[in-house]
FILUMFI-440948 format. One record per residue (C-alpha): residue in three letters; x, y, z. Coordinates in steps of 0.1 Angstrom, whole numbers, plus 5000, padded with zeros to 4 digits. Layout:
N
alaXYZ;...
***
This chain:
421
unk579105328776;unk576705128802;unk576405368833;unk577305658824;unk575005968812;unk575406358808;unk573006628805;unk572606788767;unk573607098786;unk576806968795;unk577706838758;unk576507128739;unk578707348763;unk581707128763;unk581507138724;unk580607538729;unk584307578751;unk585907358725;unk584207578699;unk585607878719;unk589107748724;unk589407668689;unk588508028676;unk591208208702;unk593907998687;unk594007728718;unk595507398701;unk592607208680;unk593306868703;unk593707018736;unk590307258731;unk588606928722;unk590306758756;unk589607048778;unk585807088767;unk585306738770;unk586206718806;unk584507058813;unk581206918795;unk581306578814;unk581606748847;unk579107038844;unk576906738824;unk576806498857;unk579206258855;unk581606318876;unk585606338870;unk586005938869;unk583105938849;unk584006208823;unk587206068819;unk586205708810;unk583605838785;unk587206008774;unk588905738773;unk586405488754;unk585505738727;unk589205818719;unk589505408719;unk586605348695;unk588805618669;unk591805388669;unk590805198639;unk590205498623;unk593705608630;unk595505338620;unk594105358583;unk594405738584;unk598405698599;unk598705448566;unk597305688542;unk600005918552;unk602205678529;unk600005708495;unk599706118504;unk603506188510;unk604605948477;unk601706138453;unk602906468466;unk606906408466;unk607406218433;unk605206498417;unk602506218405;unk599806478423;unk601006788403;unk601406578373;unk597406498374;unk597006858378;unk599506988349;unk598106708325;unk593806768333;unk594707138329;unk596607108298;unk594206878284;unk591607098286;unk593207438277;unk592907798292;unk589907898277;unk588207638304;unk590307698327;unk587807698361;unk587107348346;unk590507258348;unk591407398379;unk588407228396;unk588506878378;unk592606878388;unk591806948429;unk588706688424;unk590406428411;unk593606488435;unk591906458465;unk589106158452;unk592705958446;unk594005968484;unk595606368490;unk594006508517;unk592106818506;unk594207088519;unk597006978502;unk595506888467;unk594307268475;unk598007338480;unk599807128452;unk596907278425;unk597807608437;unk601007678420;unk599207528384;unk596007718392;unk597208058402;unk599608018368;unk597007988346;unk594608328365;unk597608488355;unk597508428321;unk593708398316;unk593208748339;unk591108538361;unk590108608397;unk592208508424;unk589208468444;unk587608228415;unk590808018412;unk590707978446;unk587107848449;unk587407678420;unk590207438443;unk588407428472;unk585007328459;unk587007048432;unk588306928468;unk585106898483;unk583306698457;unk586706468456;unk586606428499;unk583606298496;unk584506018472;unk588305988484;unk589805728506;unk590406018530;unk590106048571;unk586506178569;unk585805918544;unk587505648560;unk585605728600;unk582505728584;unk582505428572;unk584005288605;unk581305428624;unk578705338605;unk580104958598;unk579905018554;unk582604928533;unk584905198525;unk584405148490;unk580605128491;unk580705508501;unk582905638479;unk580805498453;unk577505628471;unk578805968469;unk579906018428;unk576606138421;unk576406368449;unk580106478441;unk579706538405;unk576506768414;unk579006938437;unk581607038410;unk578707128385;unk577507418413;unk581607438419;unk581907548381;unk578907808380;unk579407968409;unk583708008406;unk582208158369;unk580108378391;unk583008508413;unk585308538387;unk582608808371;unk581908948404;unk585408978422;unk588309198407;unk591309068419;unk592908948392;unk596108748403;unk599508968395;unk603508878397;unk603408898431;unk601108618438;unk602808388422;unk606108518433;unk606108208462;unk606107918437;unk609007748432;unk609507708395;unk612607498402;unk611007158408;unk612306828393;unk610906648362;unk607506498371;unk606506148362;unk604806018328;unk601206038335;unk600905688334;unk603705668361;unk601405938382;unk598305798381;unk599505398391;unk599505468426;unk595705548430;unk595205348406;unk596405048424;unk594605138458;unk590705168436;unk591704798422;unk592204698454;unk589004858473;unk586804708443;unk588404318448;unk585404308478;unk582404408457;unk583604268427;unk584903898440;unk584203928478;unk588103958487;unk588604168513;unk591504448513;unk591304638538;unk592605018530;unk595104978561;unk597404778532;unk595604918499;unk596705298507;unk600305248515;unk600304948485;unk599305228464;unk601505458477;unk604605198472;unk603605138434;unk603705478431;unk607405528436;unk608005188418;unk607105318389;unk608305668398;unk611705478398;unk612105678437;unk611405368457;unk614805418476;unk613005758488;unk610305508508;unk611505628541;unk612306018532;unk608506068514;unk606405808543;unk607906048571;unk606606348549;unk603506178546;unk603506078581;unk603606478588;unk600806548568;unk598406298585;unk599506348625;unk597606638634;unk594706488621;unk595106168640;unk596006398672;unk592506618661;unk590706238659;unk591906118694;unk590706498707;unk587506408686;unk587006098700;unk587006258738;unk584006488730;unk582706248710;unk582405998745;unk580406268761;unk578106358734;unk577605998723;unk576705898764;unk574706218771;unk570806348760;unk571806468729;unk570706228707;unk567306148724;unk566906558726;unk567506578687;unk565006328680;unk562406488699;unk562906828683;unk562606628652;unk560006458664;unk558206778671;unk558706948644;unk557306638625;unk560606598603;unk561406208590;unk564106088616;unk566706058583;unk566706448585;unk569406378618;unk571806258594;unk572606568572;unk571806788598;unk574406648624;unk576906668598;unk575806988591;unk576307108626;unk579006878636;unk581607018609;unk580507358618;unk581307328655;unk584607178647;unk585307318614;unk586707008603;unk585006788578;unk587206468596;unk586306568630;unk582506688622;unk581806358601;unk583806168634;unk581406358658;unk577906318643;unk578705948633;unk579805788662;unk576605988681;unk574305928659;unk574705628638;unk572905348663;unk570205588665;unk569605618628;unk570305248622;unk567505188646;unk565005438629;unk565705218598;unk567705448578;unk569805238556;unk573205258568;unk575005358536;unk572605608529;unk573105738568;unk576905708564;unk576505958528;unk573906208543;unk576406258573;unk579506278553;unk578006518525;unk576406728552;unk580006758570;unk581206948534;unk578607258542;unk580307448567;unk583607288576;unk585707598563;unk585007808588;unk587708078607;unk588307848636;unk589507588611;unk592907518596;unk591707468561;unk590007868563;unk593907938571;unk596307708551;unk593907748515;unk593908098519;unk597608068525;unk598107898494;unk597208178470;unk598508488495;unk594608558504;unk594008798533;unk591508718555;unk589308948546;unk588708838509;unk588708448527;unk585608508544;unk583908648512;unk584208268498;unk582608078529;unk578708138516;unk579807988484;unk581607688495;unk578307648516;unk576707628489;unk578907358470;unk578907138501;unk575007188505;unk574207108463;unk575606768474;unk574106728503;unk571006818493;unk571906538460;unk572706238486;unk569106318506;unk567206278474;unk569605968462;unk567905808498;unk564605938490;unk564105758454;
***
């Protein structure tokens, strides 16, 4: 934004307050408004100034939104028709108990990768997952893992909000980094697989009666699988028409397309309004946690920050491309939000590698991979609602977070050498 600048001081403390705010509880959107203004002020620009900086990074998210808001159609129809669990129950199945961290991690994978946000393909696996510990004596720490690192290497190839801003802010087509990212993502479940092995040797708490006691056995009869899988289906056909014949379908009408096949062939299309509003639930707080996004973002994208990155990098004699994994890196961490963290570091930081001739694609996939390393931090709700899902304390939560590191890192560390050859 032409005329207006603020200190690095003043970003890194408004994302620090933010930060802050976050951890005590303070609403995610609100600590991301407050710091914002706090940062712009104490950074130099004045009230009028900090608030159009505000106002025009919160604007450049609205694109953004708008797909995310239509997602919330494919999401809620996957999840209420019991097409999501279906995927689950059938991977599992297929592959049987004795391999079942495969299965567990596969079904979560492949959930999210099809368009379920990863908290709840965490939270629809859960009841299938934790099942299966039971009977195979596994860890309810491993089972866990096992979810959340499958999600991870599916956000990162899904048609999902972090996936989706991205690509906005980078100008790439949506399916062009999905497709970037498979490699990157399959490297992710590999390390997913051996390390949940790993936890399940190391940890002894093997899931009991009681932590299963909160699913809900009474659920109605899911889909065919063929029925489950058309939705998704329909939405990848669509994405691929542009690469493959140079028609253009934008995933503002492929996701909720997919999401209305879905309950075609569910035969629940008269539940369209009943499962969109669900879906609708699902995806507000994160376009609320975008427009907060986009606030910060103004600041840090019109401030020092960039220019005082590159020098350090500069100094240190790193190749500029090293700012793309690392602000994802950071970004997610600060926020502890793989949409918000990818959001951040993209919209700052994407002219500048652009102009340091880093392919945009490959900028677009070190970011988003980097934003997988530490985005399940405490101050997050994903920490919260996946620990929730299997009746973890916080205590035993926290043990995970160096693993799923590690997960989002393996990939990370896949799409940097993807660039490199």
């Amino acid at each position: 934004m032409e005329g207006i600048e603020f200190s690095t001081l003043g970003a890194v403390l408004g994302l620090l307050i933010a930060i802050v705010l976050i951890i005590k509880n303070f609403h995610s959107t609100y600590s991301l408004i407050l710091g914002a203004i706090i940062g712009g002020i104490i950074g130099g620009g004045g009230l009028d100034g900090t608030v159009k900086a505000m106002i025009s990074g919160s604007a450049g998210m609205m694109s953004s939104i708008l797909r995310i808001m239509t997602s919330g159609i494919l999401a809620g129809c996957l999840v209420k028709t019991g097409a999501a669990e279906k995927i689950a129950e059938t991977i599992v199945n297929k592959l049987g108990e004795k391999n079942a961290i495969i299965s567990i991690s596969i079904s979560t994978m492949i959930i999210c990768a099809v368009g379920v946000f990863i908290d709840i393909s965490v939270i629809t696996t859960a009841p299938i997952a934790l099942a299966v510990a039971k009977r195979t004596k596994m860890s309810k720490s491993a089972s866990l893992f096992a979810m959340i690192g499958g999600g991870k290497a599916g956000n990162i190839i899904s048609p999902n909000p972090n996936t989706i801003a991205t690509s906005e802010a980078f100008g790439v087509n949506l399916n062009s980094l999905m497709g970037i990212n498979i490699i990157p993502a399959l490297i992710a479940l590999i390390i997913t697989i051996i390390l949940a092995k790993t936890i399940n040797r190391k940890f002894n708490d093997i899931v009991t009666d009681n932590d299963i006691d909160i699913v809900d056995n009474s659920l109605k009869d899911l889909p065919r699988f063929a029925s489950a899988i058309a939705g998704p289906a329909t939405v990848v056909i669509l994405l691929a028409l542009r690469p493959l014949f140079d028609i253009v379908v934008d995933p503002l009408i492929a996701l909720p397309l997919g999401g209305i096949v879905c309950l075609f062939v569910c035969g629940e299309i008269k539940h369209i309004s009943e499962y969109s509003a669900y879906g609708f639930s699902k995806v507000i707080g994160v376009c609320a946690l975008l427009i907060g996004t986009g606030t910060l973002s103004g600041i840090i994208s019109n401030s020092h920050l960039q220019t005082d990155m590159i020098s350090l990098i500069d100094t240190l004699n790193l190749k500029p491309f090293i700012l793309a994994p690392l602000s994802g890196i950071l970004m997610a961490a600060a926020t502890a939000s793989t949409t918000a963290g990818a959001t951040i570091a993209s919209k700052t930081f994407a002219n500048t590698l652009i102009s340091a001739d880093v392919n945009s694609i490959n900028a677009a996939a070190m970011v988003h991979s980097g934003a997988t390393v530490l985005d399940s931090l405490p101050h997050g709700s994903f920490f919260h609602a996946t620990g929730g899902s299997v009746k973890m304390v916080i205590k035993d939560r926290l043990k995970l977070i160096p693993y799923e590191a590690l997960v989002g890192f393996a990939s990370t560390i896949t799409a940097i050498i993807i660039y490199l050859i």
